[in-house]
C-alpha positions in Angstrom: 56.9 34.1 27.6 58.5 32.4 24.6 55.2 31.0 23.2 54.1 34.9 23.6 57.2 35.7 21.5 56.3 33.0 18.7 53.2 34.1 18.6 54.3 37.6 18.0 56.9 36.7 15.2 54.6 34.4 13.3 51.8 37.5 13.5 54.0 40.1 12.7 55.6 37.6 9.2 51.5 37.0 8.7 50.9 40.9 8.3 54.2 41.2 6.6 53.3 39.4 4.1 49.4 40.7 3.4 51.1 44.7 3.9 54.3 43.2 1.3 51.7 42.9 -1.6 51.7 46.1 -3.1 55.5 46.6 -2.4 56.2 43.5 -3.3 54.1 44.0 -6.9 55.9 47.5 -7.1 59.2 45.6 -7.1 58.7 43.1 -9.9 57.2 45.9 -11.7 60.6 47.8 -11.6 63.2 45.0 -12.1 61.0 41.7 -12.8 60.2 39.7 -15.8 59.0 40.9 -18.8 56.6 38.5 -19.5 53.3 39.8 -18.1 52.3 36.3 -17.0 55.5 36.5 -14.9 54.8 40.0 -13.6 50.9 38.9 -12.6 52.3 35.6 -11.1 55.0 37.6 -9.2 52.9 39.1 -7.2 52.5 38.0 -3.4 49.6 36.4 -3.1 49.0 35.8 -6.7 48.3 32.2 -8.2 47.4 30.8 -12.0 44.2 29.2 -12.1 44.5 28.8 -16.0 45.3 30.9 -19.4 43.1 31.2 -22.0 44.2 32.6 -25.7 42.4 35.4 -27.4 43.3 37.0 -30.4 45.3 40.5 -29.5 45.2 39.5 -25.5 46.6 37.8 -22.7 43.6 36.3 -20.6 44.4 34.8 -17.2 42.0 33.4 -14.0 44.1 33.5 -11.2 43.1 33.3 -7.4 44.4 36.1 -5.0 45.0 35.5 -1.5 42.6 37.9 0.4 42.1 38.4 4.7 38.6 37.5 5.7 38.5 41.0 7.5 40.6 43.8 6.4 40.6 45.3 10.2 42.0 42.2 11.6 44.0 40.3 8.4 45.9 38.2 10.9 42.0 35.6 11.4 42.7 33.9 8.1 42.8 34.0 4.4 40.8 32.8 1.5 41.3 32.6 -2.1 39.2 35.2 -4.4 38.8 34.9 -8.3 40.5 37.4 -10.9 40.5 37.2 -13.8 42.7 40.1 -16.1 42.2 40.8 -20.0 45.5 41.8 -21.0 46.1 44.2 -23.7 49.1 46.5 -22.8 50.8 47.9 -19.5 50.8 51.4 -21.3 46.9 51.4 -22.1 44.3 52.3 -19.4 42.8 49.5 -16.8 39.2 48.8 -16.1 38.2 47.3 -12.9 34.7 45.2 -13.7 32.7 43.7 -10.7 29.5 41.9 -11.7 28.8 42.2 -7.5 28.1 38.6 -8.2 30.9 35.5 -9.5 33.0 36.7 -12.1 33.0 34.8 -15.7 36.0 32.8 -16.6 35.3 33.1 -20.8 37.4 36.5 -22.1 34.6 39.6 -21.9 35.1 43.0 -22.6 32.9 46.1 -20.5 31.9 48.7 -22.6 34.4 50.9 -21.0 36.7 48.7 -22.1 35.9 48.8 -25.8 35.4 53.0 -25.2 39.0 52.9 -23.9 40.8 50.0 -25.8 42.3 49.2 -22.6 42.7 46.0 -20.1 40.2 44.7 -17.8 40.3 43.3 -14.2 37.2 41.5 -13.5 37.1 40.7 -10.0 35.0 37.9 -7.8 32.3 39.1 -5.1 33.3 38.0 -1.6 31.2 35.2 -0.6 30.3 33.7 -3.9 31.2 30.1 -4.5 34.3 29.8 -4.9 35.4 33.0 -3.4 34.2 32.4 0.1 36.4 31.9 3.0 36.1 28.1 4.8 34.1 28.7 7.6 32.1 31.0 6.3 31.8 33.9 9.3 28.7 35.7 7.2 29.4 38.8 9.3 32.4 39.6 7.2 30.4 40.5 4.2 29.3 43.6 4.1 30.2 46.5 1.1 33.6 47.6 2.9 35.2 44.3 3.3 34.2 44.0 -0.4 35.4 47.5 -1.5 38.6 46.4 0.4 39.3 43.3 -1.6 39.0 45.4 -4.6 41.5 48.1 -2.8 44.2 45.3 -2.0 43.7 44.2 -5.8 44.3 47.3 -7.2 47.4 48.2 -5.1 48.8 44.8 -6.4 48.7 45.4 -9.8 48.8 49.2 -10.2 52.6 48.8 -10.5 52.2 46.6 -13.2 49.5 48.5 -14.9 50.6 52.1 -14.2 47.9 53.8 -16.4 44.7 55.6 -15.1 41.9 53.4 -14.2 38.4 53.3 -14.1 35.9 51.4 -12.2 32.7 49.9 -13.7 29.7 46.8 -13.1 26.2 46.8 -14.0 23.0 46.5 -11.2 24.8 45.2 -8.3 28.2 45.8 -9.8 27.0 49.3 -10.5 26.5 49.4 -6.7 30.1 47.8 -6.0 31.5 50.2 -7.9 29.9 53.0 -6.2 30.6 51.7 -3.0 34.0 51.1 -3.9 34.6 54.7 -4.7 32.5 55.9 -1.8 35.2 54.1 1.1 38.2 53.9 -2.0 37.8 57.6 -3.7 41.7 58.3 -4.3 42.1 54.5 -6.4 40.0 55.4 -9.4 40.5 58.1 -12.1 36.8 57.3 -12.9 33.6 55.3 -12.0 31.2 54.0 -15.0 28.2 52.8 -12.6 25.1 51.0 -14.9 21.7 50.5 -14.1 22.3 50.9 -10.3 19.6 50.7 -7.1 19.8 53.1 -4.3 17.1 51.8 -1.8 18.3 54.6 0.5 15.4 54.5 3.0 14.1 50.2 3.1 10.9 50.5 3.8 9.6 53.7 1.6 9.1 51.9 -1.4 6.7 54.2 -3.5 8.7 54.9 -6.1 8.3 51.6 -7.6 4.5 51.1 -7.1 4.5 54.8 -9.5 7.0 53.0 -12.0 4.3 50.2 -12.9 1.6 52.8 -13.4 3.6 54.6 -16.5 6.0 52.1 -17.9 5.5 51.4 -21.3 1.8 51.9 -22.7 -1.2 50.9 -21.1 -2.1 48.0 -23.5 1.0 46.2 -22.4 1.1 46.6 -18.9 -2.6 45.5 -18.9 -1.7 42.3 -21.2 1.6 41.4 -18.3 -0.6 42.3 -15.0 -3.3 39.9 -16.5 -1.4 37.3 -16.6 0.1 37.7 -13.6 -3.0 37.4 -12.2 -4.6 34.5 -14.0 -1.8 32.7 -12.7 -3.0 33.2 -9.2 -6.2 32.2 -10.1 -4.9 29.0 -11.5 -3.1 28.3 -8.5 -4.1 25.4 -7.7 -3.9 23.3 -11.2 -0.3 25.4 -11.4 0.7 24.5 -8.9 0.3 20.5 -9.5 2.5 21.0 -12.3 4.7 22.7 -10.3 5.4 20.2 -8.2 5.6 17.7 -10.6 8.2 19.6 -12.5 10.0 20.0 -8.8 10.0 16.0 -8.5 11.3 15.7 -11.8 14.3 17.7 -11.4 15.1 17.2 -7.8 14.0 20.8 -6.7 13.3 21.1 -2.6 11.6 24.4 -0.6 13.3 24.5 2.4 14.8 27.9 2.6 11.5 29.6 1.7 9.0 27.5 3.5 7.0 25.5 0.5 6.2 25.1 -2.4 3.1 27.4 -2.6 5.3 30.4 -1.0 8.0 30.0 -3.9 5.0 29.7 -6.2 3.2 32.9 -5.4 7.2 34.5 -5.2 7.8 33.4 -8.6 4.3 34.8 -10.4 5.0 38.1 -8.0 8.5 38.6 -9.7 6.4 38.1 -13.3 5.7 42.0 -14.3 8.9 43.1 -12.8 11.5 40.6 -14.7 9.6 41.5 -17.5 10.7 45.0 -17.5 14.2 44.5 -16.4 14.7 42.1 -19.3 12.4 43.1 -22.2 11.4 45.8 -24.5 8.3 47.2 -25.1 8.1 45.5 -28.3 8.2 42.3 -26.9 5.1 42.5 -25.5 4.1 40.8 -28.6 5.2 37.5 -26.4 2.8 37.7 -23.7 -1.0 36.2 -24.1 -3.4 38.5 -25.4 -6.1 37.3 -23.5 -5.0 35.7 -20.0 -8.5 34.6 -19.5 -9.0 32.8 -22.5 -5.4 31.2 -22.6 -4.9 27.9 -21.6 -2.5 26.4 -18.6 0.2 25.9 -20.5 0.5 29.2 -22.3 0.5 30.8 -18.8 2.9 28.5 -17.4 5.3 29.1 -20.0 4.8 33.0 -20.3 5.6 33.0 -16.1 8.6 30.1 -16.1 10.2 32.2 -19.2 10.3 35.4 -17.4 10.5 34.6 -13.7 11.3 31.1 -13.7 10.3 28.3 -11.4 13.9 27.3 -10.3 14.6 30.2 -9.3 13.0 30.2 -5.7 13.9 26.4 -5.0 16.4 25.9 -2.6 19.0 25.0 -6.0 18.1 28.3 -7.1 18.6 30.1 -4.2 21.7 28.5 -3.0 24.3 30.4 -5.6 23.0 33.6 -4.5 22.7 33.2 -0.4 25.3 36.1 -0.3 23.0 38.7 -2.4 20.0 37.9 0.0 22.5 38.5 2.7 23.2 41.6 1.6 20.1 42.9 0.6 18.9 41.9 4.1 21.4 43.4 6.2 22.7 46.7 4.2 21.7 47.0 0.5 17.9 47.1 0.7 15.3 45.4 -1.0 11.8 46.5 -2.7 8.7 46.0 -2.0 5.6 46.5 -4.3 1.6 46.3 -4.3 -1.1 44.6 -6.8 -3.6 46.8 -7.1 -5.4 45.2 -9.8 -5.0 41.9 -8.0 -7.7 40.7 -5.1 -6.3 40.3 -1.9 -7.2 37.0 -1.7 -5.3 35.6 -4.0 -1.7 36.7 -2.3 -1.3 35.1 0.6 2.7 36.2 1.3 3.1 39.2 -0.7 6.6 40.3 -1.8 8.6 38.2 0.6 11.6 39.9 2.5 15.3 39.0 1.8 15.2 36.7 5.0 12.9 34.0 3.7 15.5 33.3 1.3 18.9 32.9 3.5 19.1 29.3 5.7 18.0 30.5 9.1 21.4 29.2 10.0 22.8 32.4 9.2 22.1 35.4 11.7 20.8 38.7 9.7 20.1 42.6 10.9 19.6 44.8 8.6 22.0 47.8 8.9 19.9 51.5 7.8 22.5 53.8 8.1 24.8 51.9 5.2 23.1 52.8 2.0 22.0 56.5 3.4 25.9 56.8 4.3 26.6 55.9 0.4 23.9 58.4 -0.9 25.0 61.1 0.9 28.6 61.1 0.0 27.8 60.8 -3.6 25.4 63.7 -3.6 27.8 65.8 -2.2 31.1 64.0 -2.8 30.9 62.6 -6.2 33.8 63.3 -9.0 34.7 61.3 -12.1 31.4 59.8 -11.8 28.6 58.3 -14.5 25.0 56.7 -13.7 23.7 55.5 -16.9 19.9 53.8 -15.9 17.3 52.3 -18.8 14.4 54.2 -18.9 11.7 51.0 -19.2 14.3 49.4 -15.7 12.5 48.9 -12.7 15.7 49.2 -10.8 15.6 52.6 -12.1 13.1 54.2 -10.0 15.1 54.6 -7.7 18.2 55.7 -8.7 21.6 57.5 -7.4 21.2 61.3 -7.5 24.0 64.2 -7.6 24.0 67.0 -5.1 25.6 70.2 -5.5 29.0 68.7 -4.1 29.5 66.8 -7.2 32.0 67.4 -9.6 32.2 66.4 -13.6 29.8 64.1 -12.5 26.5 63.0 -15.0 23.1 60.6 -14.5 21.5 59.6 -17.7 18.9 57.5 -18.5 18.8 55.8 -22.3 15.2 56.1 -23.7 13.0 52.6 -24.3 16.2 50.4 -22.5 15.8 47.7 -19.7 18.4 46.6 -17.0 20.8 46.3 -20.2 20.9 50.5 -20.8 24.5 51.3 -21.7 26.0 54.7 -23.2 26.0 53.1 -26.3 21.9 53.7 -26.0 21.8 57.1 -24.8 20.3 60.7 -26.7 23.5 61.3 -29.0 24.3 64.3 -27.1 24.7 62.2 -23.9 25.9 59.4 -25.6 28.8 62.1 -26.6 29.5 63.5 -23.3 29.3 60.3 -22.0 32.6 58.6 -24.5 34.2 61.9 -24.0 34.3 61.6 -20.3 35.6 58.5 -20.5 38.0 58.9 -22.3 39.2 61.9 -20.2 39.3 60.1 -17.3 41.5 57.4 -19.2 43.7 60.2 -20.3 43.2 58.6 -23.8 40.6 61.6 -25.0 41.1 62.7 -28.7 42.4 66.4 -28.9 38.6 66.9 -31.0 36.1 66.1 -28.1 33.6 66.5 -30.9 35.3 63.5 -32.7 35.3 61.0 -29.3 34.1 57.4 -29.8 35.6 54.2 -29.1 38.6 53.6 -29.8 38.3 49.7 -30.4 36.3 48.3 -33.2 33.2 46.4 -32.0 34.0 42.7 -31.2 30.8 40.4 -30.9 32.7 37.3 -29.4 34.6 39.8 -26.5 31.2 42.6 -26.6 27.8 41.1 -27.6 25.7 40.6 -24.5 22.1 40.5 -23.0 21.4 42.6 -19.4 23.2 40.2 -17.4 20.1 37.7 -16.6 19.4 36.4 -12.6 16.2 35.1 -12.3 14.2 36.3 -9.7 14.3 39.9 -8.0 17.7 40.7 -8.0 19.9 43.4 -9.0 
């Protein structure tokens, strides 16, 4: 009976202490010290990983102590990565997921700049070093994630008492979605960019229609050349291939061989070239793939797709995406027609060829159509913005008649780095005004609305946040 009873008391202090946090925030945020440092560090749970100066801001990356499952916090903790761009408790707060690991160097969102405001910039679950030790990989999933961002907010929403707004681009897009989707009472406003909604897996089509119209003809006829010229090359490609694997140490465990993650890497070739270029930079690509020689074609591939980027090094960092995309989130698939069957042997592999077999997978088809449904009909506060020339794009989050002040726009000629910044200047207008509302920093002249902090190239200047290799 009395080990029953210590067992008890230590649970009950555990849960104590996890359901204290937002209390326990609220109270140094009342009668603690002024010093925001202090304040941040005051906060249960709350630890300095390091300061950083920047001129005008406070910029800290700390580690927050987070349960491993939200429905059962009493099976352990692990630490997850903040980091917070301070400008002022009395301006507005943006919460920034990249869905991915956060950056530790100071960064400012565009909604950031629009609002002149501070910016939490929060760690996926599961990515090095934010994953808990044993890693239980049934714990990651987009509501344990939407909960560590729900936990985070309640801690410092009494130190930063403002409105706030929730953004990320691709898979942060989606994070911040799903965030407001299970979370819709934390956010004032949701700024989701360039975000996929592979509602139904396995219907596809939408993207195969994408590569017939994207761009002009003349380029997409220069890229899919080239693509395929590389398959007909495969074997001398190949032997460089593995001689550039020897030379750097690169293994293909995880997706079964060398010649799998070959074919992977020239598959992901047209696609990467549209989520990262512009149509003017078609200008890069051989003119004439038959004519061009190895190492023109080798380059033009490796520069887009990349040839690390299916080797077990390259995979590694971004196990948890695969995970995801295999068991909830979804994952494309698209055809060659003006490729020969016989030169793909695997086609678009799925997510599971890249996760360790070690770790157990089923996908889930009920989680993204759950998602889509409630924004269609539930949606308030809410902005899509998608590039036009995006792959990732076609197919997109829609709004049903259920949605409220609510907006999807798509900025003409952009890739997978489409912000409002890039939109038609009506929508580009709407789009600052509305954030600003949501803020509750809009000028009394909606006409007039535009960011209220000057352009900074250090803090904004940034290319579509690169991954090589089919991914978000």
């Amino acid at each position: 009976m009395r080990k029953v009873l210590r067992w008890l008391l230590a649970l009950a202090v555990f849960l104590g202490t996890l359901s204290g946090t937002a209390a326990g925030a609220a109270t140094a945020a009342r009668s603690g010290p002024a010093d925001i440092k202090d304040r941040l560090l005051s906060i249960p749970g709350m630890s300095l990983i390091e300061e950083k100066p920047y001129p005008g801001y406070r910029y800290f990356v700390l580690n927050y102590t987070q349960p491993v499952d939200h429905r059962h916090p009493d099976r352990g903790t692990f630490q997850q990565r903040i980091t917070v761009l301070h400008k002022d408790t009395s301006r507005p707060t943006v919460f920034y997921t990249s869905g991915y690991n956060v950056s530790t160097a100071p960064s400012r969102r565009e909604p950031t700049q629009i609002v002149d405001g501070n910016q939490v910039s929060l760690e996926y679950r599961f990515f090095t070093p934010s994953r808990p030790d044993p890693a239980d990989w049934s714990k990651l999933d987009i509501w344990q994630a939407a909960s560590d961002q729900h936990r985070v907010f309640e801690a410092l929403k009494p130190v930063y008492g403002g409105r706030w707004l929730a953004t990320g681009a691709s898979k942060g897009g989606m994070t911040a979605t799903y965030y407001e989707r299970f979370y819709p009472r934390d956010m004032d406003g949701v700024v989701a960019y360039v975000a996929p909604n592979d509602v139904v897996d396995n219907e596809d089509s939408a993207y195969d229609r994408f590569f017939t119209a994207v761009g002009t003809k003349a380029c997409r006829d220069r890229l899919n050349a080239v693509q395929r010229e590389a398959l007909v090359r495969r074997g001398a490609l190949e032997k460089r291939y593995a001689r550039y694997a020897a030379d750097k140490g690169y293994t293909f465990d995880t997706v079964g061989g060398l010649d799998k993650a070959y074919e992977a890497v020239v598959l992901d070739y047209v696609w990467g070239f549209w989520q990262y270029s512009l149509l003017e930079d078609c200008d890069t690509v051989p003119a004439d793939a038959a004519t061009a020689s190895d190492e023109e074609i080798w380059k033009s591939v490796d520069t887009i797709s990349g040839f690390s980027a299916y080797t077990d090094q390259g995979l590694a960092q971004f196990t948890p995406y695969y995970y995801q995309a295999g068991t909830q989130l979804g994952s494309p698939t698209i055809h060659f027609p003006y490729i020969e069957r016989k030169l793909i042997r695997y086609g678009y592999q799925p997510p599971r060829a890249f996760v360790p077999r070690s770790v157990p997978m089923r996908f889930q088809p009920h989680a993204m159509r759950d998602v889509d449904t409630w924004v269609r009909h539930h949606a308030a506060h809410m902005l899509f913005v998608y590039g036009q020339n995006d792959p990732w794009g076609a197919e997109r989050f829609r709004l049903g008649s259920g949605a409220r002040d609510s907006y999807v726009f798509a900025a003409p000629g952009m890739n997978h780095g489409a912000n409002v910044a890039g939109l038609v200047p009506d929508q580009k207008s709407l789009a600052t005004e509305r954030i600003l509302r949501w803020a509750g920093v809009s000028p009394a002249d909606a006409a007039r609305a535009k960011p209220l902090a000057a352009y900074d190239a250090q803090l904004d200047g940034r290319d579509p946040e690169r991954e090589p290799a089919l991914r978000p």
